[in-house]
LUMDOLO-376609 format. One line per field, with one value per atom (N, C-alpha, C): residue in one letter; x, y, z. Coordinates in Angstrom, 3 decimals. Layout:
N
residu = [A|...] .
u = [X|...] .
v = [Y|...] .
w = [Z|...] .
# end
This chain:
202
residu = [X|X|X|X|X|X|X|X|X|X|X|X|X|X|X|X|X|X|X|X|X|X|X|X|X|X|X|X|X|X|X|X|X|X|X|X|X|X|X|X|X|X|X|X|X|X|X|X|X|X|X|X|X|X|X|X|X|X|X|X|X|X|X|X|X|X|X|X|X|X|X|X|X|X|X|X|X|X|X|X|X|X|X|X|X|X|X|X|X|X|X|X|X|X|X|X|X|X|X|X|X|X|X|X|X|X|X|X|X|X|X|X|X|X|X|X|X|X|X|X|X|X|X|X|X|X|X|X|X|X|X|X|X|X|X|X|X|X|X|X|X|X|X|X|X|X|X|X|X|X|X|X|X|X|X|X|X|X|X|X|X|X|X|X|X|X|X|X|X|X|X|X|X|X|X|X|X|X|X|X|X|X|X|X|X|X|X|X|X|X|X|X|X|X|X|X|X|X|X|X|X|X|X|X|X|X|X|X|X|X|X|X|X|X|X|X|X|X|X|X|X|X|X|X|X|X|X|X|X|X|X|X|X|X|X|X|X|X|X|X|X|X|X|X|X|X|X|X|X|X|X|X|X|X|X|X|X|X|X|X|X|X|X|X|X|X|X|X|X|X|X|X|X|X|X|X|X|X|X|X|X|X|X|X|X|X|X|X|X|X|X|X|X|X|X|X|X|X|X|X|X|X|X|X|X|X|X|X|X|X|X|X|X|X|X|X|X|X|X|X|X|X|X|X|X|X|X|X|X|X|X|X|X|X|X|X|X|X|X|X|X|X|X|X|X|X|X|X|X|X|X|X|X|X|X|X|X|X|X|X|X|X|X|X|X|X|X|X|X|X|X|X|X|X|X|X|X|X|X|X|X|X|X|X|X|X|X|X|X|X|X|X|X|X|X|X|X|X|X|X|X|X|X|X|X|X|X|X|X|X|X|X|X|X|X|X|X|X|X|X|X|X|X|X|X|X|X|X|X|X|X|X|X|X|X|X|X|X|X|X|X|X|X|X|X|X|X|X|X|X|X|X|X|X|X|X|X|X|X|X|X|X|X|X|X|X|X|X|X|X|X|X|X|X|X|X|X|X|X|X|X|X|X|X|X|X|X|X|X|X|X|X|X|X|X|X|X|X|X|X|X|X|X|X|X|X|X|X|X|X|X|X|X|X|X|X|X|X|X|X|X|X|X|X|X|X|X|X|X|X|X|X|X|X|X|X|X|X|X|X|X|X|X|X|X|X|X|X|X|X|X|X|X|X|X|X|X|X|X|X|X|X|X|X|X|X|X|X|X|X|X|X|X|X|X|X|X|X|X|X|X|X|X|X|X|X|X|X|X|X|X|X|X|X|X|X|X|X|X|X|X|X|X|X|X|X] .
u = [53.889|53.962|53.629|52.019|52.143|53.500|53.881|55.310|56.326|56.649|57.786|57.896|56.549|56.579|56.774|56.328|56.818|58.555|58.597|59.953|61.260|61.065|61.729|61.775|60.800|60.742|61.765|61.525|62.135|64.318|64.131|65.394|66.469|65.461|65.608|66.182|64.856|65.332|66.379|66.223|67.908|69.079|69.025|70.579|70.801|69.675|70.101|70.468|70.186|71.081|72.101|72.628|74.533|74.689|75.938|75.864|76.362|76.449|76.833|75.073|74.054|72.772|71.711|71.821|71.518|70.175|70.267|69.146|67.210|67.356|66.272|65.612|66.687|66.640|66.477|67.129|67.250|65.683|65.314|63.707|62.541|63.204|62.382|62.289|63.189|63.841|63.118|63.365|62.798|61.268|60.662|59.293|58.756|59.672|59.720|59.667|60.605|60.756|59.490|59.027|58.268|57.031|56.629|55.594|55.434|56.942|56.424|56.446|57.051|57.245|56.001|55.060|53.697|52.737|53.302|52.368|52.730|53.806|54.507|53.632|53.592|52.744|51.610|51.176|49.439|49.050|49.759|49.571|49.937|51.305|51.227|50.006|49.692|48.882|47.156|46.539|45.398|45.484|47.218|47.062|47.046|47.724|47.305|45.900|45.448|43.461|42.708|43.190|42.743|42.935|44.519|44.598|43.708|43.973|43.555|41.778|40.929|39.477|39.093|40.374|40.363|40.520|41.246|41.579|40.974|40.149|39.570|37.998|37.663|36.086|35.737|36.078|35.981|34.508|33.677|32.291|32.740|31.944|32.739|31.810|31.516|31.055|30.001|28.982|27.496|26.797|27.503|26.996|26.623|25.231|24.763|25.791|26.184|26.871|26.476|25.873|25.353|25.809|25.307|26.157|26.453|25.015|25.269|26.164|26.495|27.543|28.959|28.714|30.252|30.540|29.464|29.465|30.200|29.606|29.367|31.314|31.756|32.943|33.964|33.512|34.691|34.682|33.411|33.020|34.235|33.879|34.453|36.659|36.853|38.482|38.909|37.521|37.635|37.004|36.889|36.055|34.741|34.043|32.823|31.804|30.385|29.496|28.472|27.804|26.950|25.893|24.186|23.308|22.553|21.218|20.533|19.758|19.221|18.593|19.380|19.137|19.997|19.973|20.499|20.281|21.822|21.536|22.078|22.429|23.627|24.087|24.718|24.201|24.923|26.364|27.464|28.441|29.949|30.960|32.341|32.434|32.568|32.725|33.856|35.279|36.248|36.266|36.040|35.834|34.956|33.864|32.318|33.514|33.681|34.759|35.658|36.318|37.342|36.878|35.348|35.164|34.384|33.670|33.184|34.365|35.752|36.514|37.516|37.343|37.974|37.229|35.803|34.880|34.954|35.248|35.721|36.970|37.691|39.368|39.337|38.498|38.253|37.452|36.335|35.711|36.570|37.513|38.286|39.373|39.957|40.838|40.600|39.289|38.771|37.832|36.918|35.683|35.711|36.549|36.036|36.225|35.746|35.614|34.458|33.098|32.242|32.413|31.957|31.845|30.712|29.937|28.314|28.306|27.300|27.387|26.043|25.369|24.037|23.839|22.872|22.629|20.908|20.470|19.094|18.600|17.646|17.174|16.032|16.788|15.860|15.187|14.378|13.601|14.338|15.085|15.477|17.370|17.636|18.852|19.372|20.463|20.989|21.464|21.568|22.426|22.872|24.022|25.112|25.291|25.629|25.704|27.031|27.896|29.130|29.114|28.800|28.859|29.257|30.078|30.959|30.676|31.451|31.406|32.631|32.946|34.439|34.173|34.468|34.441|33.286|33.614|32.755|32.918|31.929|32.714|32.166|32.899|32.563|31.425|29.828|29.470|29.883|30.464|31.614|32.165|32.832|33.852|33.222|31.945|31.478|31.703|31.647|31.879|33.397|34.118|35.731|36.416|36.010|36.310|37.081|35.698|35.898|37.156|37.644|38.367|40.035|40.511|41.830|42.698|43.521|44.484|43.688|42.373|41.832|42.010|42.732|42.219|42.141|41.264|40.716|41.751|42.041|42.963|42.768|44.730|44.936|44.900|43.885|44.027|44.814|45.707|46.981|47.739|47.786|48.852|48.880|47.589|47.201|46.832|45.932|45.794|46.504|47.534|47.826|46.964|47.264|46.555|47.046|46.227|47.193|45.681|44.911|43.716|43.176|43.485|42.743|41.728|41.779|40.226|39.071|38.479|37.232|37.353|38.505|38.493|38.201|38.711|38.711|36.784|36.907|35.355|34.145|34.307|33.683|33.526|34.835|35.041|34.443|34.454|34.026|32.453|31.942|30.353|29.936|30.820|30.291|30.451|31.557|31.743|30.318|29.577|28.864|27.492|27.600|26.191|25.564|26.776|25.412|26.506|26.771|27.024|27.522|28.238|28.609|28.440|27.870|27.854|28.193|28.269|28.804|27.684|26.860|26.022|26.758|26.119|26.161|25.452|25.573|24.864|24.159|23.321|22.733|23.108|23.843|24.336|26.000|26.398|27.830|28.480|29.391|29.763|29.318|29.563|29.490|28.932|28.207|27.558|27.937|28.586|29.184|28.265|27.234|26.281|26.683|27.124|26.749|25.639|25.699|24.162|24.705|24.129|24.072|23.172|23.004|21.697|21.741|20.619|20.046|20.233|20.477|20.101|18.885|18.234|16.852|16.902|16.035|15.827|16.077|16.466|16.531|15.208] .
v = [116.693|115.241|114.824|115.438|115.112|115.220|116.645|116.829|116.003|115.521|114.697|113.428|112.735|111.353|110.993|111.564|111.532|112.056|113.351|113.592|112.514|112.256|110.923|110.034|109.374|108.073|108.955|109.752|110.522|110.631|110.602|110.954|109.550|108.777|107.172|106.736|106.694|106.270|107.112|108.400|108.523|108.540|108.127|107.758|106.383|105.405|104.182|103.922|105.058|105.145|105.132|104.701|105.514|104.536|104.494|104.340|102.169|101.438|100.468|99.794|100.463|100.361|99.117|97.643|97.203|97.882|97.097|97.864|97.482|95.762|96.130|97.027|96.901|97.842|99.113|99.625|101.264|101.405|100.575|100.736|100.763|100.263|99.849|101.131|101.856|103.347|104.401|104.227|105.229|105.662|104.671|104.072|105.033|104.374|105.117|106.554|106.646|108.879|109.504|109.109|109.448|109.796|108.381|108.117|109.063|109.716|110.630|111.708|112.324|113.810|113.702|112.844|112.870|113.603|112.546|112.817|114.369|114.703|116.375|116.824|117.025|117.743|117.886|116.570|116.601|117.743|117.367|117.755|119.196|120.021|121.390|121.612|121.179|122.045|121.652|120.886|121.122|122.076|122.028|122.990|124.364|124.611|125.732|126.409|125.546|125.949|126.053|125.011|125.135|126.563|127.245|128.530|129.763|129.519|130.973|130.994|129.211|129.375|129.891|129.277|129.810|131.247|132.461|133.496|134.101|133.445|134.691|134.803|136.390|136.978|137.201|137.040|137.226|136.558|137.053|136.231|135.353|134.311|133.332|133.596|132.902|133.401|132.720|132.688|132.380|131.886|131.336|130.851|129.486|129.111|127.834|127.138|125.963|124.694|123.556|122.667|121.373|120.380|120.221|119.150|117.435|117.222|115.960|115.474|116.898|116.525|116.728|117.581|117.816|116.399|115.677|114.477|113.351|113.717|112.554|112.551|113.975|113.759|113.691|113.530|113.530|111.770|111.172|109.910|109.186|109.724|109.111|108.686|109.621|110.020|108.724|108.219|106.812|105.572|105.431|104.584|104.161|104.674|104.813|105.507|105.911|105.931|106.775|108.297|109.152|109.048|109.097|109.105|110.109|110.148|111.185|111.893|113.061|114.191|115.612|116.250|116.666|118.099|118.962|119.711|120.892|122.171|122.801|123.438|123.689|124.448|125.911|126.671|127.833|127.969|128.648|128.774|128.638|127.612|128.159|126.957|126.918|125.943|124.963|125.503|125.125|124.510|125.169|124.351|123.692|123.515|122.331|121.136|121.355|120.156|119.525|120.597|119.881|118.612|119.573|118.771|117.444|117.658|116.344|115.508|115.780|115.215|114.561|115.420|114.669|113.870|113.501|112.903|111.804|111.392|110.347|109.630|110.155|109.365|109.153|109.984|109.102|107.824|107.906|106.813|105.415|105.509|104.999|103.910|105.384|104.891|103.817|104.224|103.342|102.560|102.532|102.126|101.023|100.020|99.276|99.010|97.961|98.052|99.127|99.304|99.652|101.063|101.971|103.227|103.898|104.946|104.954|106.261|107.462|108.805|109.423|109.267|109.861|111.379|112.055|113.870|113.890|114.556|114.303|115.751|116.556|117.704|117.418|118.299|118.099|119.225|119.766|120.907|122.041|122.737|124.238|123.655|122.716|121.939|120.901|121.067|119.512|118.780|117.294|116.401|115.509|115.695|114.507|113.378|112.575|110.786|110.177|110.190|109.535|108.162|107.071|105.561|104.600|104.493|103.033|101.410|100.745|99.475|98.940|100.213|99.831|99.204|99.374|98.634|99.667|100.988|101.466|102.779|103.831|104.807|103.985|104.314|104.164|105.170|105.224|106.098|107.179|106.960|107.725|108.800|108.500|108.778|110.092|109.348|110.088|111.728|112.579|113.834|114.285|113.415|113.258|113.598|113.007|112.260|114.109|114.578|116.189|117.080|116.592|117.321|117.257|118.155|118.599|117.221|116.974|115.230|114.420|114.057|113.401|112.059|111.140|109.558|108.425|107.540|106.241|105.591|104.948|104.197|103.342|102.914|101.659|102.624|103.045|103.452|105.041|105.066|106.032|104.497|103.851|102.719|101.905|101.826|101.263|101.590|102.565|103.026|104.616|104.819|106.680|107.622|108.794|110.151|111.066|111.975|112.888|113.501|113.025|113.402|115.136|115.481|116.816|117.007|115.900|115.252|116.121|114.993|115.237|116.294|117.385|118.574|119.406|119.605|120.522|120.387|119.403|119.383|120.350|119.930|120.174|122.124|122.519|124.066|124.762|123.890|124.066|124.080|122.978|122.899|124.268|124.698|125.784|127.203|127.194|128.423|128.540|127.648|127.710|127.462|127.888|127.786|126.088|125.395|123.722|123.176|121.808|120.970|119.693|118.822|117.209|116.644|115.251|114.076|112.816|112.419|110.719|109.691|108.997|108.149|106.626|105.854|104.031|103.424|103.175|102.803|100.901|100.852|99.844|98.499|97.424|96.106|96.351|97.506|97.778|98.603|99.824|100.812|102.083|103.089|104.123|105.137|106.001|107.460|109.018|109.196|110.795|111.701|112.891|113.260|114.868|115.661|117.092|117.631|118.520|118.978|120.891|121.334|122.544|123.305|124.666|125.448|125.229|125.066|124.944|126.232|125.659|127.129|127.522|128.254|128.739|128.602|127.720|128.085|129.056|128.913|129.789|130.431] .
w = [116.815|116.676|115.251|114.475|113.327|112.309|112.618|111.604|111.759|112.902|113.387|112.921|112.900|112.523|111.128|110.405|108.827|108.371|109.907|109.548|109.626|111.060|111.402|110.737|110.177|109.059|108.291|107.322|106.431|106.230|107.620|108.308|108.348|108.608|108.866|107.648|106.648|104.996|104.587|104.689|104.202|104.484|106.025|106.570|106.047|105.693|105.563|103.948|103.290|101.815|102.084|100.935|100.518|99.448|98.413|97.118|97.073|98.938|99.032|99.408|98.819|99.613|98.023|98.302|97.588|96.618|95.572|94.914|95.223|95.924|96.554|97.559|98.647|99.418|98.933|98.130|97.773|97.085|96.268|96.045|97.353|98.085|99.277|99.611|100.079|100.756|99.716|98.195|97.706|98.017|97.904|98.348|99.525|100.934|101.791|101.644|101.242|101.115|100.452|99.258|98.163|99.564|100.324|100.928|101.814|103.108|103.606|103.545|101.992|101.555|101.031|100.827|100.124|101.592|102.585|104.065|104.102|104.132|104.964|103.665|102.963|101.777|102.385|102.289|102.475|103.858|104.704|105.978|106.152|105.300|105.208|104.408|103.270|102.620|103.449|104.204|105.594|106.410|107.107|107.945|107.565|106.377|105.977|105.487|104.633|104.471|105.619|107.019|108.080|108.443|108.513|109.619|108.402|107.205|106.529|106.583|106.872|106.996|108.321|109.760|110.749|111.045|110.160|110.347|109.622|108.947|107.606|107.979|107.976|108.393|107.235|106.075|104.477|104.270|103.659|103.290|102.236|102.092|101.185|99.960|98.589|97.964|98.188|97.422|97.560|96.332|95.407|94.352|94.145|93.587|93.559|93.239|93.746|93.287|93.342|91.789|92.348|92.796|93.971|94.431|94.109|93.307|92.602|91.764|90.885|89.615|90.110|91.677|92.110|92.479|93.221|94.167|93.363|91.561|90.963|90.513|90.138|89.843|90.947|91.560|93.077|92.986|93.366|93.581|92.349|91.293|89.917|90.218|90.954|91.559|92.088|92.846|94.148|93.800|92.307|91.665|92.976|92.895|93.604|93.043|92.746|92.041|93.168|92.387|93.147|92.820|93.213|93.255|93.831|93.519|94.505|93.270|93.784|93.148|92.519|91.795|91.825|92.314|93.025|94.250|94.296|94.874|95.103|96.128|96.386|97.751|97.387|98.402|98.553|99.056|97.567|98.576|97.746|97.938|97.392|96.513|95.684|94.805|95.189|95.269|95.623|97.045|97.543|99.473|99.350|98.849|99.148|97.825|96.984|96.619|97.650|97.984|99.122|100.312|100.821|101.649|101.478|100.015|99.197|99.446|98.634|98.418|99.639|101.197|102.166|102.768|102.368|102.997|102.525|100.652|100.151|100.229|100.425|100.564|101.635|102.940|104.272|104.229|103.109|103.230|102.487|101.086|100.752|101.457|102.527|103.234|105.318|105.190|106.683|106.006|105.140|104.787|103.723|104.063|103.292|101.776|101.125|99.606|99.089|99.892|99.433|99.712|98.901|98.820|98.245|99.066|98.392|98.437|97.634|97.742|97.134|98.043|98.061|98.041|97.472|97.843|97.487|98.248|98.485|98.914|98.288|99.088|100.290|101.263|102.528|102.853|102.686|102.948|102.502|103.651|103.172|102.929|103.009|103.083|101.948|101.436|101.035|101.744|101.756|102.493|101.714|101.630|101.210|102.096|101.514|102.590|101.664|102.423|101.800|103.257|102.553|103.348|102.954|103.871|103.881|104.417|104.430|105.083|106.509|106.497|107.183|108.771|109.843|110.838|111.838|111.607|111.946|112.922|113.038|114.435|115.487|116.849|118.000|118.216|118.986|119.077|120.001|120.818|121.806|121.042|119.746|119.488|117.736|117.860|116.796|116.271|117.592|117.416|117.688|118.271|118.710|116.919|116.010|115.136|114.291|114.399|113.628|114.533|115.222|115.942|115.812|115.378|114.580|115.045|114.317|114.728|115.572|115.335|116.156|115.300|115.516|115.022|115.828|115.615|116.545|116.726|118.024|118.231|117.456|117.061|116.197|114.150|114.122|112.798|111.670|112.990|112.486|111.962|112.543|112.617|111.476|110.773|110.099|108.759|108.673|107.258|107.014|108.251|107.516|108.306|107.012|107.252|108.847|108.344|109.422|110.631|110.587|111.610|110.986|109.789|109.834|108.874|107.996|106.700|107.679|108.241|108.916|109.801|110.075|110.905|109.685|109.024|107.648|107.217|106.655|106.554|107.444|108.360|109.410|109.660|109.574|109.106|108.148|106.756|105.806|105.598|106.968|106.785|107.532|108.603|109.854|108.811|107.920|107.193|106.315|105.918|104.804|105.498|106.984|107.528|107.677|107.843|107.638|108.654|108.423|109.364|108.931|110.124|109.314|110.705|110.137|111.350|110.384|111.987|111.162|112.371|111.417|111.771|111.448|112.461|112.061|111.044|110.020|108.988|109.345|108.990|109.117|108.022|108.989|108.186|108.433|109.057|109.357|108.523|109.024|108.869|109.029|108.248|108.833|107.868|107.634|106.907|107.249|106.694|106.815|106.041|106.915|106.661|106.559|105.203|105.370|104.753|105.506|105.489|105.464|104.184|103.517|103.652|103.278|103.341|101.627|100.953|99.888|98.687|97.938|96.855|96.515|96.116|95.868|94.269|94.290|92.475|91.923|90.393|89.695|88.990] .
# end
């Protein structure tokens, strides 16, 4: 179903070309195409990091990465602004980006104008706090959320995406020994919480 629906649109806009296809329209259409060869992209290249993190017994690497300055340049992508301490996680440089980074364009894309990105050491742990203002999770729906094409009714419809952001993440926290939740933030919206095993000083 994910592949189909971008395909179809896809299929749509270009039957309704041909060289008698005004030029607003034909901008309109280009628009269109650009938009869901962007989606079929996005969505092969998830499911693929998804099956090779799903299939791979490979140890990942284990090298400190701070997460503040990762936080701070990811944040910088979504004009949004990181804070906190500054703190280290054990682990892949490249994947703890990723999942920084699907935690923000989720918050971007449901959350509102406001965008916030906290990292804080918690005992033997880091925790990141990527929080929004958006309408909010259902608490029902809170742990639903991490679960492969899982999206809230109404907001496929509305803002996009393909339901595998917050599945990917979530892989990425279990590969690296930690975890993600999504809490109700207080005054409205929502806090996306991963939580790392810590680096040990140097």
């Amino acid at each position: 179903h994910e592949l189909r629906s971008p395909l179809a649109r896809l299929k749509m806009a270009v039957s309704l070309w041909d060289e008698d296809t005004p030029p607003g329209q034909r901008e309109r259409l280009r628009e269109e195409i650009h938009t869901n060869i962007g989606e079929l992209d996005a969505l092969v290249e998830e499911v693929l990091l998804a099956s090779r993190l799903d299939a791979s017994r490979e140890a990942l690497a284990q090298e400190p990465v701070d997460l503040l300055a990762l936080a701070a340049e990811e944040a910088a992508r979504v004009q949004a602004s990181a804070t906190g301490t500054p703190a280290s996680a054990r682990g892949d440089e490249r994947l703890l980006r990723r999942a920084v980074r699907n935690l923000l364009e989720n918050g971007r894309r449901y959350g509102g104008g406001e965008l916030q990105v906290e990292v804080q050491a918690a005992g033997a742990q880091v925790e990141l706090r990527v929080c929004d203002r958006g309408p909010g999770v259902p608490e029902a729906f809170r742990d639903r959320i991490f679960e492969a094409f899982f999206r809230l009714p109404g907001h496929a419809e509305r803002e996009g995406g393909v339901g595998l952001g917050l599945s990917l993440v979530r892989q990425i926290a279990q590969r690296h020994g930690g975890s993600v939740r999504c809490e109700g933030r207080d005054g409205g919206g929502s806090c996306f919480v991963l939580s790392l095993p810590r680096a040990a000083a140097a």
